[in-house]
C-alpha positions as CSV (number, residue, x, y, z in Angstrom):
1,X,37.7,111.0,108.7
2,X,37.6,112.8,105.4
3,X,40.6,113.5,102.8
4,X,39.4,116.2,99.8
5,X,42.2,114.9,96.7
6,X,41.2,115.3,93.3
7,X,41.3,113.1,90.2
8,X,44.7,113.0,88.2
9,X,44.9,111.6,84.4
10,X,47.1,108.7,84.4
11,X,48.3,106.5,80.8
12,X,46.0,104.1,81.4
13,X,44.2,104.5,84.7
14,X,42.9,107.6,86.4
15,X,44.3,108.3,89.9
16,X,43.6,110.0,93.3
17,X,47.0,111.0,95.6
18,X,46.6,110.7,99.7
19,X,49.1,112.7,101.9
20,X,52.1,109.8,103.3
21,X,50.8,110.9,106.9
22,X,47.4,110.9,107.3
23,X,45.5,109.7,110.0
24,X,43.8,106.9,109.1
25,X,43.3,105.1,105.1
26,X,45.6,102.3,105.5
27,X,47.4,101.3,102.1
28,X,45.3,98.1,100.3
29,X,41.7,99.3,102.2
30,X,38.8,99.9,100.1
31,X,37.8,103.1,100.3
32,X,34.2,105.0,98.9
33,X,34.6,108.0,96.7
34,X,32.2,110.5,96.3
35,X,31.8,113.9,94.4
36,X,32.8,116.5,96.8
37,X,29.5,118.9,96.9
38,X,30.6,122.5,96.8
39,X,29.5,124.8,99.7
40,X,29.7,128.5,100.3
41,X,32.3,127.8,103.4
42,X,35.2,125.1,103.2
43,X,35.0,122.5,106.1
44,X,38.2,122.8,108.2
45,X,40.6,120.2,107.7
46,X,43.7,119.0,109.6
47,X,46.4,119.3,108.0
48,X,49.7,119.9,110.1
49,X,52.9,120.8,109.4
50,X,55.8,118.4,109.1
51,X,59.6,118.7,109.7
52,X,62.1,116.1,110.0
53,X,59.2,113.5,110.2
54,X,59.1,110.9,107.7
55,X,56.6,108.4,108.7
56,X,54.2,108.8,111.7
57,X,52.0,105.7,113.4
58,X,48.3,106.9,112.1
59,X,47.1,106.7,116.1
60,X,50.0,109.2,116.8
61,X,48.7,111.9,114.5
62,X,45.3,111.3,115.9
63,X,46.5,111.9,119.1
64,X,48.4,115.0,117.8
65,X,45.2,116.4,116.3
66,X,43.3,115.8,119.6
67,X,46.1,117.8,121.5
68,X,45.9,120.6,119.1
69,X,42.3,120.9,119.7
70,X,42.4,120.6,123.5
71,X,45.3,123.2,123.7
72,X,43.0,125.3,121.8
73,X,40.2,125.0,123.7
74,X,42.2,126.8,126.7
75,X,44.1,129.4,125.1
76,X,44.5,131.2,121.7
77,X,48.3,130.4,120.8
78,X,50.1,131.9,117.7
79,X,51.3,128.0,117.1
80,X,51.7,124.4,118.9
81,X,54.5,122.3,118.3
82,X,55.1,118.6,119.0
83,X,58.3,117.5,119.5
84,X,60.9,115.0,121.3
85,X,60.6,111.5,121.3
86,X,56.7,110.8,120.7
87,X,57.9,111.6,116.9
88,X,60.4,109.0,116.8
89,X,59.2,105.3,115.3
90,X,57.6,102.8,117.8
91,X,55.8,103.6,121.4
92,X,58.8,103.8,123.7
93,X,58.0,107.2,124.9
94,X,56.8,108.2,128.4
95,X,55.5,111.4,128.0
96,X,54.6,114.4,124.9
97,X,56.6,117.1,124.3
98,X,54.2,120.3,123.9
99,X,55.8,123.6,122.6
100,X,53.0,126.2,123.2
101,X,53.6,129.6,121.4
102,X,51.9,132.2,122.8
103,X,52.5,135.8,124.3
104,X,49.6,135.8,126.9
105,X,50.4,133.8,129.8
106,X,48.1,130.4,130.4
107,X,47.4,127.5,133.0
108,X,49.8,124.9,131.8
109,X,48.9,122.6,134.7
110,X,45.2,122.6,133.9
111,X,45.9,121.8,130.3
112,X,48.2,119.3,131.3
113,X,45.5,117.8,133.2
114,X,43.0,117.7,130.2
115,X,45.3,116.1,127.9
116,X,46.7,113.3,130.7
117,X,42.5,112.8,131.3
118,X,41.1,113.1,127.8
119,X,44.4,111.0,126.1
120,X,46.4,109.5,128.9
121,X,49.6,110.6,127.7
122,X,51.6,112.7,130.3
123,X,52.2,116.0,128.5
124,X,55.1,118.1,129.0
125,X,54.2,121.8,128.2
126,X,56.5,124.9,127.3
127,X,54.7,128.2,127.3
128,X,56.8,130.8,125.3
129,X,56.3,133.8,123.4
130,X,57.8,133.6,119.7
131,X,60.8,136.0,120.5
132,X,62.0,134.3,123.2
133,X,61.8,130.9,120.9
134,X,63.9,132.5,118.2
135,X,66.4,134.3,120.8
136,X,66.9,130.3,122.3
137,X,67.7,129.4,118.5
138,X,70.1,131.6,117.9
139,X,71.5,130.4,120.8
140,X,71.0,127.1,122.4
141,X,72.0,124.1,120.2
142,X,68.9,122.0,122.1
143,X,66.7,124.3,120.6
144,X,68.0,123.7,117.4
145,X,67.8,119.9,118.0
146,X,64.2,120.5,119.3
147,X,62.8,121.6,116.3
148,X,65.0,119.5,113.7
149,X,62.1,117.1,114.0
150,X,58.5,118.2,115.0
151,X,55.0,118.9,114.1
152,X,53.2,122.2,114.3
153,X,49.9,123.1,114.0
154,X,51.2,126.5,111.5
155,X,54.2,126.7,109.4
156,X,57.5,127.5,111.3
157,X,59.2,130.5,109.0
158,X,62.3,131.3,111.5
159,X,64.8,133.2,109.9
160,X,67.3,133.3,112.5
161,X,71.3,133.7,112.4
162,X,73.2,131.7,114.9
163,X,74.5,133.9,117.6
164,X,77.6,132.2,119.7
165,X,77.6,133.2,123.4
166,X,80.0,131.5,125.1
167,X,79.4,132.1,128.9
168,X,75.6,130.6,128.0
169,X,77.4,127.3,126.1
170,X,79.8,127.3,129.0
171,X,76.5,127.2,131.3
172,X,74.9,124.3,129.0
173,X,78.2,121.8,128.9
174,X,78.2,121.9,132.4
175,X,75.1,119.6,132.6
176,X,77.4,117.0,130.9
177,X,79.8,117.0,133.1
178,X,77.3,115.1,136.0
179,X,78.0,111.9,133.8
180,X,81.7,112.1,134.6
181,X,80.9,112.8,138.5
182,X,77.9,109.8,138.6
183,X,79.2,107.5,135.8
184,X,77.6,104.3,138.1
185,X,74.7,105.6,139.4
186,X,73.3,107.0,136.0
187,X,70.9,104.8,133.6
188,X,71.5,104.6,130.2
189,X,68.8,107.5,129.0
190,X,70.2,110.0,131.4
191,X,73.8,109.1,129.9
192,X,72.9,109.2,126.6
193,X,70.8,112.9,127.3
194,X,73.8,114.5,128.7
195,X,76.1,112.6,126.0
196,X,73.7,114.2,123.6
197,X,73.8,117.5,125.2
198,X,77.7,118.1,125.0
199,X,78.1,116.8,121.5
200,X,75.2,119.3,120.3
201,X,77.5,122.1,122.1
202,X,80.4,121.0,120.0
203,X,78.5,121.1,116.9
204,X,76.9,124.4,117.4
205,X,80.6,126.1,118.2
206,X,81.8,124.5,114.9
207,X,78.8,125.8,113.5
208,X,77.3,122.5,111.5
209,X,73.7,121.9,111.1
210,X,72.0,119.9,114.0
211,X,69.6,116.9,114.0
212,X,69.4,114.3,116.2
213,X,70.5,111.7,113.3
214,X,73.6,114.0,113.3
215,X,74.8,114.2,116.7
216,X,74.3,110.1,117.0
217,X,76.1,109.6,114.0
218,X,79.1,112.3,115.7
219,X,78.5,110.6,118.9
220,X,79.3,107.5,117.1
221,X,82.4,108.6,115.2
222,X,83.6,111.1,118.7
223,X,83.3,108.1,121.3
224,X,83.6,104.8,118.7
225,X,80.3,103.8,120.7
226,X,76.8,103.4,119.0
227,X,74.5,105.9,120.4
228,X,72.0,103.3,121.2
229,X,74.0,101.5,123.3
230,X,74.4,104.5,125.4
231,X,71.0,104.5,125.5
232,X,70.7,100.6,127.0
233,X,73.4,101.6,129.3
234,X,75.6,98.9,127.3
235,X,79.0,101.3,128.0
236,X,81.9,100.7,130.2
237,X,84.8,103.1,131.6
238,X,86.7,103.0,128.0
239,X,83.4,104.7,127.3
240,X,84.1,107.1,129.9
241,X,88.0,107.6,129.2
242,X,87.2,108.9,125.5
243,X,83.7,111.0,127.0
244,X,86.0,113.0,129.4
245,X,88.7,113.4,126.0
246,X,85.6,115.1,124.2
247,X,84.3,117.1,127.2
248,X,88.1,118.4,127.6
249,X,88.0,119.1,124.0
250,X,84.8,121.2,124.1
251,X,85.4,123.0,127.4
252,X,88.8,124.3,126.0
253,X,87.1,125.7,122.9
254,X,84.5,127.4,124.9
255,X,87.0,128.7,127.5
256,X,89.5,129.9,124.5
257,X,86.5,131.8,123.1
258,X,85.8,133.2,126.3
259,X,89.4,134.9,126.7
260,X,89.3,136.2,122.9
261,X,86.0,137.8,123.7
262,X,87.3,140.1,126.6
């Protein structure tokens, strides 16, 4: 791997600056520096873009750079975007959330395929065009939460206005409502998913910004129970009792709405 930097002046000793995430050049290994030799075409570098993402394991964003370049291979799309849980810290994740923008329809299961052969990661793709991305912005608070944290291959310029429809929220709360029907036969992730997905709904009516930092720390304040607990499945019916309180809360809001609109 190659990183072009140049030379800085410092007070006393001269300096080069690396990128935070790059994909390989651990901090304290010794490292050869060379004049770069100038050429009549620049050598193509990776260089993705970041949002939300601090830090990111060095084998993760070679993995990221061999998806980009396998999801290439098969189709010409206007961008790719990683997102879900791969991005968080640690290796607890199952499977890779792809976000393939492209207007021309593809073979997602082949390219499936090719990744879970050529990586061994299970991907999970979306094919979309960009209108249809931005329309699900506007709109759905999981695509705002989707893309609070990601990587994509181009720069993401969305400039979109948030665009309330209430039958659609109506539509997306009632996922949530399977953990009051199945408290005891849920696990913890599928808890804390649909936990996640009504407090998002909440957030997007009272028109705050979404992250998934913010909705834990809501889901935290909303049901006086760490979200990570949900997660572990370490919740009992008191959890349940103030869950059904905030669901209640949210449904009314949605259904008021609903009657002002007609």
């Amino acid at each position: 791997m190659e990183i072009i930097g140049r030379i800085s002046k410092g007070t006393k000793m001269d300096q080069i600056y690396l990128p935070k995430n790059r994909g390989g050049f651990a901090s304290g290994e010794y490292v050869l520096i060379t004049p770069l030799k100038q050429s009549g075409e620049k050598e193509k570098r990776f260089k993705p873009y970041f949002y939300g993402v601090k830090n990111l394991e060095v084998i993760k964003l070679r993995t990221i750079e061999e998806i980009f370049g396998l999801v290439n291979q098969s189709i010409e799309p206007e961008n790719i975007i990683i997102t879900g849980s791969f991005l968080e810290q640690g290796f607890g994740f199952n499977d890779i959330d792809i976000l393939v923008l492209a207007e021309r329809k593809a073979n997602t299961e082949r390219i499936s395929e090719k990744i879970k052969s050529q990586i061994g990661i299970k991907p999970h793709i979306i094919l979309m065009g960009t209108k249809s991305l931005i329309s699900g912005l506007s709109s759905d608070p999981l695509y705002n939460l989707m893309l609070s944290k990601c990587v994509s291959l181009k720069r993401i310029i969305f400039n979109v206005k948030r665009k309330i429809n209430y039958k659609i929220l109506d539509l997306i709360l009632l996922k949530s409502k399977t953990l009051i029907d199945n408290f005891e036969i849920l696990n913890g992730k599928e808890k804390y998913y649909l936990t996640l997905n009504m407090v998002s709904v909440l957030l997007f009516i009272q028109g705050k910004k979404l992250s998934k930092e913010i909705v834990n720390k809501e889901i935290g304040r909303l049901l006086k129970v760490d979200a990570e607990n949900i997660r572990e499945n370490m919740i009992n019916r008191e959890f349940l009792r103030e869950y059904k309180k905030v669901y209640s809360q949210t449904f009314n809001l949605i259904m008021e709405s609903i009657k002002h609109e007609k």
